[in-house]
Structure formats: structure tokens, C-alpha cells
C-alpha positions in Angstrom: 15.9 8.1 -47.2 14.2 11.6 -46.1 15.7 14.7 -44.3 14.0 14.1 -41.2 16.7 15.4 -39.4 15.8 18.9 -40.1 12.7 18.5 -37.8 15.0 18.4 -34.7 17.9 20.8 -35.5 19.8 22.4 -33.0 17.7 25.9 -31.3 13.9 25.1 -31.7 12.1 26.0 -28.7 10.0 23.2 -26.3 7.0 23.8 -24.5 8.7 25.2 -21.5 10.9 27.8 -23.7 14.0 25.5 -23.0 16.1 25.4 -26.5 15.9 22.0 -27.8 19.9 21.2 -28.9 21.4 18.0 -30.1 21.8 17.0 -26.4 18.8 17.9 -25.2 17.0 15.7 -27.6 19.7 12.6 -27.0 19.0 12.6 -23.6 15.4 13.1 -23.4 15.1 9.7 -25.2 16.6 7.8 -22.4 14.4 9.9 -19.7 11.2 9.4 -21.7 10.2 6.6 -19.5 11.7 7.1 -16.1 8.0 7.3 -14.1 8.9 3.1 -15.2 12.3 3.2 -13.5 10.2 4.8 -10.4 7.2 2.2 -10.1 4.9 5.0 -11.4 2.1 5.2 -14.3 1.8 7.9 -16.5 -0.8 9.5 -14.6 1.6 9.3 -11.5 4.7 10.6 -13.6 6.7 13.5 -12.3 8.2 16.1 -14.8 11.5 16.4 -12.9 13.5 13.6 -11.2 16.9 13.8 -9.6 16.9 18.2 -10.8 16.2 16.7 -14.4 13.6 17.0 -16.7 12.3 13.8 -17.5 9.2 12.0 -19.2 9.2 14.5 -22.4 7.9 13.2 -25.3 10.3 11.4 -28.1 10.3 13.1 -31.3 10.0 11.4 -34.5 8.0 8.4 -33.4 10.9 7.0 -32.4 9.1 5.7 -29.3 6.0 4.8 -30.7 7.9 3.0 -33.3 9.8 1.1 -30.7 6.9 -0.1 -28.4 5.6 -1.5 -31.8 8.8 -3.9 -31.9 7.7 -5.2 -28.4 4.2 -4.8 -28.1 1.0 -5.0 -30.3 -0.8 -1.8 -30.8 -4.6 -1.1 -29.7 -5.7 -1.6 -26.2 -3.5 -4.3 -24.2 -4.4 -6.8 -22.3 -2.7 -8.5 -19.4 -0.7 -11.1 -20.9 -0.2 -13.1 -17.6 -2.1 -13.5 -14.7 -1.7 -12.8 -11.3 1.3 -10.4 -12.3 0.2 -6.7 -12.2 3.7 -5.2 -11.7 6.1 -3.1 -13.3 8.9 -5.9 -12.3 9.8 -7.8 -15.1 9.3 -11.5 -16.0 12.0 -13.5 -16.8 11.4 -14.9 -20.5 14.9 -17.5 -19.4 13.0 -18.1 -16.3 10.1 -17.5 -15.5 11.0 -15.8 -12.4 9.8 -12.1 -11.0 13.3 -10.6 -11.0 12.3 -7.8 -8.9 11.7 -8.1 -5.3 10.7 -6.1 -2.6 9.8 -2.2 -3.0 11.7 -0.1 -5.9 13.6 1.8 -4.1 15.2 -1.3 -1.6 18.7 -2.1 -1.6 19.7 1.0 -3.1 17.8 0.9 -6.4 16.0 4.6 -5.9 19.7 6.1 -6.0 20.6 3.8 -8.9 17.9 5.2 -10.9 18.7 8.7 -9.7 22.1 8.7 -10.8 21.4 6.8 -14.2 18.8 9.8 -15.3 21.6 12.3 -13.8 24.0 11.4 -16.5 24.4 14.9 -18.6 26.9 13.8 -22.0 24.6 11.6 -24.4 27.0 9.1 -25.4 28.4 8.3 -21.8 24.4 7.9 -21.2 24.0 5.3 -24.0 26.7 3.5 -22.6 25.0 4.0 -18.9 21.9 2.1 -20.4 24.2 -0.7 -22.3 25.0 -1.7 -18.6 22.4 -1.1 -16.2 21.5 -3.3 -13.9 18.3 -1.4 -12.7 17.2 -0.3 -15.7 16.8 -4.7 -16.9 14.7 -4.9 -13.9 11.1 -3.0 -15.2 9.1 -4.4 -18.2 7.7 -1.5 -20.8 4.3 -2.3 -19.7 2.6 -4.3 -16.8 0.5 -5.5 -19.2 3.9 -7.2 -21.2 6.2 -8.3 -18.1 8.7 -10.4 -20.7 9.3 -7.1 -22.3 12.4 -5.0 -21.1 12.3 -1.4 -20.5 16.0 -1.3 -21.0 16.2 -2.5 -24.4 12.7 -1.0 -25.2 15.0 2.3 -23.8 18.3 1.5 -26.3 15.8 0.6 -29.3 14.4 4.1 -28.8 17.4 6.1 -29.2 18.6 4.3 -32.2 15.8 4.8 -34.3 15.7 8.6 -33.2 19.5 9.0 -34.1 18.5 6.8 -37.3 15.7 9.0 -37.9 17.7 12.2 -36.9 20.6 11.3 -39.4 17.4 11.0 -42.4 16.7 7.1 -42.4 13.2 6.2 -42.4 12.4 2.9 -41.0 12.4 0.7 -44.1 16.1 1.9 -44.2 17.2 0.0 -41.1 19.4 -3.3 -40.5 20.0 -5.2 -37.4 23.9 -5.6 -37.7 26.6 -7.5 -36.3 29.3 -5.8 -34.4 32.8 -6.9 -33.2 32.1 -7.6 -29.6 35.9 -6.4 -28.8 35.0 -3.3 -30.4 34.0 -0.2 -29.6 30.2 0.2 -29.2 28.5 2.6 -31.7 26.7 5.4 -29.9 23.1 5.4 -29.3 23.0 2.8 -31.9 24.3 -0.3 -30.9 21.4 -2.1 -28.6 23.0 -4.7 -27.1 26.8 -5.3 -26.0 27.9 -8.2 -23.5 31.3 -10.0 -23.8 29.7 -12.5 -26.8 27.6 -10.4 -28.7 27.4 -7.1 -29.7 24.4 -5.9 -32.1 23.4 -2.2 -33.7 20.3 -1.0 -35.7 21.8 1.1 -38.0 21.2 2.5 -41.2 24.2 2.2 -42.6 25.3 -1.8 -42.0 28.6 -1.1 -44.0 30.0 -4.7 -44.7 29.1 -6.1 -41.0 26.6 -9.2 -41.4 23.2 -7.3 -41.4 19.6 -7.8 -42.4 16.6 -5.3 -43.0 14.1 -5.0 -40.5 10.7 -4.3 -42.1 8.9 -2.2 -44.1 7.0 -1.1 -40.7 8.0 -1.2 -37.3 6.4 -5.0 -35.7 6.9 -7.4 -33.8 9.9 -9.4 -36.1 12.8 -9.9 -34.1 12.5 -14.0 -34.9 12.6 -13.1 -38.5 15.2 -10.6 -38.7 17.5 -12.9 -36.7 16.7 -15.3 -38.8 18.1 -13.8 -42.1 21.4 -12.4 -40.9 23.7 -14.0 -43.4 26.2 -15.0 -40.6 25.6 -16.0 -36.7 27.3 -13.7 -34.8 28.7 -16.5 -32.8 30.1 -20.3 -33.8 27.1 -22.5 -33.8 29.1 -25.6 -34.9 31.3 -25.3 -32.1 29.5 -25.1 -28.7 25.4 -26.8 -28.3 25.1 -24.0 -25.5 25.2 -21.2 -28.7 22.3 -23.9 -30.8 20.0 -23.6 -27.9 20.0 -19.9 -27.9 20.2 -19.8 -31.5 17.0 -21.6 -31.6 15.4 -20.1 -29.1 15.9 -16.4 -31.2 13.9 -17.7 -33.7 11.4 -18.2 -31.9 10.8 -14.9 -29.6 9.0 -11.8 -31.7 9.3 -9.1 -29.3 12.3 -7.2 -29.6 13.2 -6.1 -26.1 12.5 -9.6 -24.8 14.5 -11.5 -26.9 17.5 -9.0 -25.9 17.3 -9.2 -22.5 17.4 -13.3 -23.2 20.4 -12.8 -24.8 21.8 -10.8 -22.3 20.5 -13.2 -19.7 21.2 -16.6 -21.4 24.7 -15.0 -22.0 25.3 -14.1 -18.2 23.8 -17.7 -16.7 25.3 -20.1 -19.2 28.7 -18.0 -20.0 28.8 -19.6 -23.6 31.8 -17.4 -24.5 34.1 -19.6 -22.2 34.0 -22.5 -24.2 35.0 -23.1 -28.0 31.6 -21.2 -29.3 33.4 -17.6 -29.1 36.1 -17.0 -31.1 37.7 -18.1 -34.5 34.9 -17.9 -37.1 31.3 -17.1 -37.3 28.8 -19.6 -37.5 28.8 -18.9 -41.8 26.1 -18.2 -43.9 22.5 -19.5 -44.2 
């Protein structure tokens, strides 16, 4: 574990003069990519968006560090033809989940108000629960990743890094999903699952990610010493147990769970509830 934190303490100056505080820094993670939310490349990106500043860069390496959990480095390549669009592909499936222009059917003021949010934990819970925000991949060259969960892995690292944990520290835990989320590091919370990177796993069912930031989402799920959900009592929790161990990328296989989750509604049957699905 290093002191990394002490690179982004409260006062140091940005570019533009504006003093970079504890909230400055917790919020600029979740506007790093908001040209994405708009349609927009890089080159097309606007520096302000809704009165906010947006697209700065993420200290740390937190972003690069996520993209690296959903993407392959080096120069992409379109991964499926015939789809050059920032919509995102449907890894559950297959479909284009967004239709029609960005802004229709008030997306536009969606995305304005989701980069308007000004406290960095009521943000963090604004990305838990987007809707628009599932709707863009990171890349058009990746549709099956999500620019949501690429958004939430993001800020966990940087709040990892911030607190002094270097990658190599860092579990994928198992929360209570009736409890309280843990800000900016819990990654994904619907009604039957609730999972943080953390640092600091306590005795929650956990497992180390890597020595490096890849694509290993398969693996790590793999060696949680419990399920997080009771694979002995429902086949709907098996399939998507089995399909986890299958998908690499880690924003993808979030927004599956979150999608499997929502279309099947596992948690209404016997496989939430009572005990986990025990060890390996």
C-alpha cells in the first residue's frame, strides 16, 4: 500500500486556476466521459456541459486503469460490424438498446441533470441508477461494454487509489444487498446483488483482482469463496452464474447482471434469500 493519496490532497491548483478539493476530484471522475453521454468523440467534446466543467482528466490512472478492465490496450478495432455507434449492444441480447437520436424522449435533459449533480456521494448513487447512463458503450469500437459501469469502476479505483491502495491491493467484494451501498465504491447494486471494489474486503466474501489492471472479470468471479446468491435453490441464478464465468470484460458483465437481474427477476423465487450459495 503507498500514500498515493497525497498526490490529490485538498488545495492544489488545475489548469484553469480552479482549486482541486476532495469534491472537485469526486466529481470530475463521473464527468470524465460525458462527450459519451452526448453522442460526441473526443475531438467533438465540450469543456462545459449543463454550467459544469466536464471531460477533465482522472487522476491517478484511475481511468486508464479501468478501460483496461473492459478493453484491450493498443489500437482498437471494431469488434462488430455494421455497428459504428455510441449505443450500446446488448451482451443478454443482442439488441441496439438505443434508438432514435440522443437527445429523443427526453434523454438530453437526463444527461444534463445527471452531470448537474453537485455532492459526490448523492452522484455515485445517481450513477448506481441511471437509466441513460446503461445506454452508451465506452467505445464504438466495444458496443457490449457499458459506459456506466466503465463510469462506477472509475471512481472506485480513484477513491481506492486516493485512500493509498495500489491496484494489487483490491478485492471484488460481496455486499448485503439490503444494505447500504458504500460510496464511490460499490459498482453495482440492484435488489439481488450488490458488489464493491474495495481495498479493505473486511470479512465480506471477497477475492483479489490482479496484480495489473485486465480484462479478469470471469476469473475473479470465479474465486469468490461464496456466491452472492443461492445457486442450489433457483436454475435461473446457475444460468447467470455460468454465464459470469465466462464474460472478461468488466463493465459488460455488470450491465448483464444488471440486465439478466431486471428481465428474469431471479430474486422472486427461492434463489434470494436464506443462505449463500457456500464455498467453492
Amino acid at each position: 500500500m503507498t500514500d498515493s493519496s497525497a498526490t490529490a490532497g485538498a488545495g492544489r491548483e488545475s489548469g484553469d486556476g480552479e482549486a482541486v478539493t476532495d469534491v472537485v476530484l469526486m466529481l470530475a471522475v463521473y464527468r470524465h466521459d460525458a462527450h459519451k453521454l452526448r453522442g460526441r468523440s473526443h475531438a467533438a467534446a465540450r469543456d462545459w456541459v449543463a454550467g459544469v466543467r466536464v471531460n477533465e482528466t482522472v487522476p491517478l490512472g484511475a481511468d486508464r486503469d479501468a478501460a483496461l478492465l473492459s478493453r484491450p490496450s493498443g489500437e482498437p478495432e471494431q469488434t462488430l460490424a455494421a455497428h459504428e455507434s455510441p449505443s450500446r449492444v446488448s451482451l443478454l441480447t443482442g439488441d441496439v438498446v438505443l434508438s432514435g437520436p440522443v437527445d429523443a424522449d427526453g434523454r438530453g435533459a437526463a444527461v444534463r441533470e445527471l452531470v448537474r449533480v453537485e455532492d459526490p456521494v448523492a452522484m455515485h448513487a445517481a450513477w448506481l441508477s441511471s437509466d441513460v447512463a446503461g445506454l452508451f458503450s465506452e467505445s464504438v469500437f466495444y458496443p457490449y461494454t457499458s459506459l456506466q459501469y466503465h463510469t462506477l469502476l472509475a471512481a472506485a479505483l480513484l477513491d481506492n487509489y486516493r485512500a493509498g491502495f495500489e491496484f494489487a491491493d483490491l478485492f471484488l467484494a460481496v455486499e448485503d444487498p439490503d444494505g447500504s451501498v458504500t460510496p464511490h465504491r460499490t459498482v453495482l447494486s440492484t435488489p439481488d446483488m450488490q458488489l464493491c471494489v474495495t481495498g479493505e474486503p473486511g470479512d465480506r466474501p471477497a477475492a483479489r483482482l490482479a496484480d495489473a489492471p485486465a480484462r479478469c472479470f470471469a476469473d475473479v468471479w470465479a474465486r469468490l469463496p461464496e456466491h452472492p446468491f443461492d445457486v442450489d435453490g433457483d436454475r435461473v441464478w446457475r444460468v447467470l452464474d455460468a454465464q459470469l464465468r465466462r464474460i472478461r470484460s468488466w463493465s459488460a458483465a455488470l450491465q448483464f447482471v444488471e440486465e439478466f437481474c431486471r428481465r428474469f427477476d431471479p430474486g422472486s423465487g427461492t434463489g434470494r434469500g436464506g443462505r449463500r450459495g457456500g464455498g467453492r
